[in-house]
C-alpha positions in Angstrom: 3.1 45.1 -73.7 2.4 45.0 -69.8 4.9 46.9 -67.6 6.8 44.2 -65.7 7.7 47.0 -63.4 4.3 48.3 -62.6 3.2 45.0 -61.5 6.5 44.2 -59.4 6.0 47.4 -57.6 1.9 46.8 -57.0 2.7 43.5 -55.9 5.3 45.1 -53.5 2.9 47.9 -51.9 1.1 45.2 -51.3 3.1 43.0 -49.3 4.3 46.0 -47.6 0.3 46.9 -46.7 -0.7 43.7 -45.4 2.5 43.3 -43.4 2.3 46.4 -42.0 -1.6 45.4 -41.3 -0.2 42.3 -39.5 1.9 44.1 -37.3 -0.3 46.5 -35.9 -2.8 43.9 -35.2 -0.4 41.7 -33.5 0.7 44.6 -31.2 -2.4 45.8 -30.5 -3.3 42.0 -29.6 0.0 41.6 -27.6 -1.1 45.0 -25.5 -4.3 44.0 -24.6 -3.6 40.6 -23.1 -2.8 40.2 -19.4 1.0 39.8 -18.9 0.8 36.2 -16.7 -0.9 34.9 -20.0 2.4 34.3 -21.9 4.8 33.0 -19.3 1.5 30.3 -18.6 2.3 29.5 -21.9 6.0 28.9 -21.8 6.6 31.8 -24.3 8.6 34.7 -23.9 7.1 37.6 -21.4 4.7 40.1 -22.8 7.1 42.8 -22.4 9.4 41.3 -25.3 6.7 41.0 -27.0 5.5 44.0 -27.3 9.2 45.3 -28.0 9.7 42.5 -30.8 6.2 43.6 -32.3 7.0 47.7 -31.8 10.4 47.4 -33.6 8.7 45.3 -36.2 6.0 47.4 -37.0 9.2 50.6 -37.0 10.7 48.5 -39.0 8.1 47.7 -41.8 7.2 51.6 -41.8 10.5 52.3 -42.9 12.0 49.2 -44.9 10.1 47.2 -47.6 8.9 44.0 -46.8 11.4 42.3 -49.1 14.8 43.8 -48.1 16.5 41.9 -45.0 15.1 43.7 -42.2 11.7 43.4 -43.6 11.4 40.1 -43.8 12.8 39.1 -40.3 10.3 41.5 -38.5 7.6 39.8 -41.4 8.8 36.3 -39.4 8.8 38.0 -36.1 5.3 38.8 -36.9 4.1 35.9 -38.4 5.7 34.0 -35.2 3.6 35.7 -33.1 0.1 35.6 -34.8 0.8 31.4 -35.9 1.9 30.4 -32.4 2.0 33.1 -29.2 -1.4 34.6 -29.8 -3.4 31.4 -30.4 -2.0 30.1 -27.2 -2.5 32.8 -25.1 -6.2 33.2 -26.9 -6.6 29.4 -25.3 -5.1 30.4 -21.7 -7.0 33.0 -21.1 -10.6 31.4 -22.6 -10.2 28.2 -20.4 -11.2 24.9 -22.1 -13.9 25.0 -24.5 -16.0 21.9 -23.5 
């Protein structure tokens, strides 16, 4: 018989992997752009950022991605990469015509 357990707990490790994936690349993303870019944008300044994104990635490193706290910085994240960085990706590119 397969080991429901085994299978919950890979399928955990893994959420918790790509998460924590996500997060680091959306912080590194967020420190590299200029800091004009996301008021241009109407979003919140890069400094929030980049403390929304640092606290998320603490936060994933110590909590699982499915307990409370896991999954708001999992939506913090996912907030970020679906509608800040595409934005500021278009500001700071100009138009593409």
């Amino acid at each position: 018989m397969i080991q429901v357990d085994g299978i919950v707990r890979t399928i955990l490790l893994v959420i918790q992997v790509v998460a924590l994936g996500a997060a680091a690349y959306a912080l590194f993303h967020a420190a590299r752009q200029r800091k004009d870019a996301f008021t241009a944008v109407d979003k919140l300044s890069k400094p929030i950022w980049l403390t929304i994104l640092a606290v998320a990635f603490v936060v994933l490193l110590v909590f699982t991605g499915v307990q409370l706290l896991g999954i708001v910085a999992i939506v913090a994240v996912c907030v970020y990469l679906v509608d800040v960085r595409p934005r500021v990706d278009d500001i700071q590119r100009g138009p593409r015509w």
